[in-house]
C-alpha positions, 0 to 999 in steps of 0.5 A: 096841844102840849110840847113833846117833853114836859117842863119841871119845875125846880128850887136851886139854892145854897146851904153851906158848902153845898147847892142843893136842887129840889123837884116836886115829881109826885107819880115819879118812881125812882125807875123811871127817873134819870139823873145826871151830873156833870161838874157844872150843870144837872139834867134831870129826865123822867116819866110820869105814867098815868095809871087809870088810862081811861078812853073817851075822859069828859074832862072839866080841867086838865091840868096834870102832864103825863108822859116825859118830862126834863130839865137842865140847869146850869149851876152857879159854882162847880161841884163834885159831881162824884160826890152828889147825893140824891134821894127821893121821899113822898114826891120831892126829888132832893139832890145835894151837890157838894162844892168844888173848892 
Protein backbone atom coordinates (compact mmCIF):
# COMPACT_ATOMS: atom_id res chain seq x y z
CA UNK A 1 0.00 0.00 0.00
CA UNK A 2 1.48 3.44 -1.17
CA UNK A 3 1.37 6.93 1.30
CA UNK A 4 -1.14 9.14 0.52
CA UNK A 5 0.91 11.79 -1.10
CA UNK A 6 4.07 10.49 -3.46
CA UNK A 7 7.72 11.59 -2.62
CA UNK A 8 9.75 13.74 -5.44
CA UNK A 9 12.88 13.29 -5.86
CA UNK A 10 14.99 16.21 -6.29
CA UNK A 11 18.90 17.89 -7.08
CA UNK A 12 19.66 20.94 -5.17
CA UNK A 13 22.96 22.81 -6.12
CA UNK A 14 24.77 26.05 -6.43
CA UNK A 15 25.79 27.75 -9.96
CA UNK A 16 27.06 31.15 -9.46
CA UNK A 17 25.05 33.59 -7.16
CA UNK A 18 22.12 31.52 -7.64
CA UNK A 19 20.69 27.65 -6.12
CA UNK A 20 19.08 25.80 -8.48
CA UNK A 21 16.39 23.13 -7.98
CA UNK A 22 15.80 20.54 -10.55
CA UNK A 23 12.76 17.72 -10.50
CA UNK A 24 12.18 14.81 -13.07
CA UNK A 25 7.87 15.22 -13.00
CA UNK A 26 7.52 13.36 -16.61
CA UNK A 27 3.40 13.14 -17.05
CA UNK A 28 3.18 16.39 -15.07
CA UNK A 29 1.71 19.25 -16.99
CA UNK A 30 2.30 22.54 -15.94
CA UNK A 31 -1.72 22.87 -14.50
CA UNK A 32 -1.41 20.48 -12.42
CA UNK A 33 1.65 21.86 -10.72
CA UNK A 34 2.38 24.19 -7.94
CA UNK A 35 5.22 26.00 -6.75
CA UNK A 36 5.91 28.02 -3.92
CA UNK A 37 8.78 29.92 -2.82
CA UNK A 38 9.21 31.54 0.14
CA UNK A 39 12.91 33.24 1.14
CA UNK A 40 14.14 30.05 2.66
CA UNK A 41 12.37 26.95 1.53
CA UNK A 42 10.65 25.76 -1.82
CA UNK A 43 7.41 23.47 -1.94
CA UNK A 44 6.59 21.78 -4.84
CA UNK A 45 2.94 20.01 -4.96
CA UNK A 46 1.37 18.29 -8.17
CA UNK A 47 -0.44 15.64 -9.71
CA UNK A 48 0.53 13.05 -11.86
CA UNK A 49 -2.74 11.64 -13.70
CA UNK A 50 -2.73 8.37 -15.38
CA UNK A 51 -4.33 8.52 -18.59
CA UNK A 52 -5.07 4.66 -19.86
CA UNK A 53 -7.34 4.05 -16.29
CA UNK A 54 -7.91 0.37 -17.21
CA UNK A 55 -9.75 -1.96 -14.77
CA UNK A 56 -8.90 -5.15 -13.55
CA UNK A 57 -4.66 -4.55 -14.79
CA UNK A 58 -2.59 -7.96 -14.61
CA UNK A 59 0.62 -6.29 -13.58
CA UNK A 60 3.96 -7.81 -13.80
CA UNK A 61 5.78 -4.58 -12.06
CA UNK A 62 4.37 -1.55 -10.45
CA UNK A 63 6.60 0.73 -10.12
CA UNK A 64 5.27 4.27 -11.63
CA UNK A 65 2.93 6.52 -8.92
CA UNK A 66 0.08 8.00 -9.85
CA UNK A 67 -1.79 10.57 -7.98
CA UNK A 68 -0.32 13.49 -5.68
CA UNK A 69 2.95 14.04 -5.06
CA UNK A 70 4.97 17.04 -2.95
CA UNK A 71 8.27 18.10 -1.47
CA UNK A 72 9.55 20.57 0.71
CA UNK A 73 13.10 21.65 0.69
CA UNK A 74 15.02 23.85 2.95
CA UNK A 75 17.50 26.05 1.37
CA UNK A 76 21.09 26.22 2.20
CA UNK A 77 21.27 30.47 2.00
CA UNK A 78 18.13 32.97 1.58
CA UNK A 79 17.03 33.86 -1.89
CA UNK A 80 14.89 36.22 -3.63
CA UNK A 81 12.19 34.51 -3.91
CA UNK A 82 10.20 37.34 -6.14
CA UNK A 83 12.85 36.82 -8.57
CA UNK A 84 12.91 32.92 -8.92
CA UNK A 85 12.34 31.73 -12.23
CA UNK A 86 11.16 28.31 -13.15
CA UNK A 87 10.27 26.55 -16.33
CA UNK A 88 9.31 23.11 -17.39
CA UNK A 89 10.79 21.32 -20.73
CA UNK A 90 10.65 17.42 -21.80
CA UNK A 91 9.84 16.27 -18.23
CA UNK A 92 12.54 18.15 -15.98
CA UNK A 93 11.02 20.84 -13.51
CA UNK A 94 14.15 23.65 -13.43
CA UNK A 95 13.74 26.15 -10.73
CA UNK A 96 16.35 29.21 -10.41
CA UNK A 97 16.38 31.04 -7.01
CA UNK A 98 18.67 33.81 -7.13
CA UNK A 99 20.64 34.64 -3.80
CA UNK A 100 20.21 37.20 -1.15
CA UNK A 101 23.17 39.14 -0.49
Amino acid sequence: MRDQNGILTLDVFQKDNKIVVKSAIAGVGGKDLDISITNDSVTITGTRKEEDQEKNKNYFYQELYWGQFSRKVILPEEVNADAAKATLKNGILTIVLPKLK
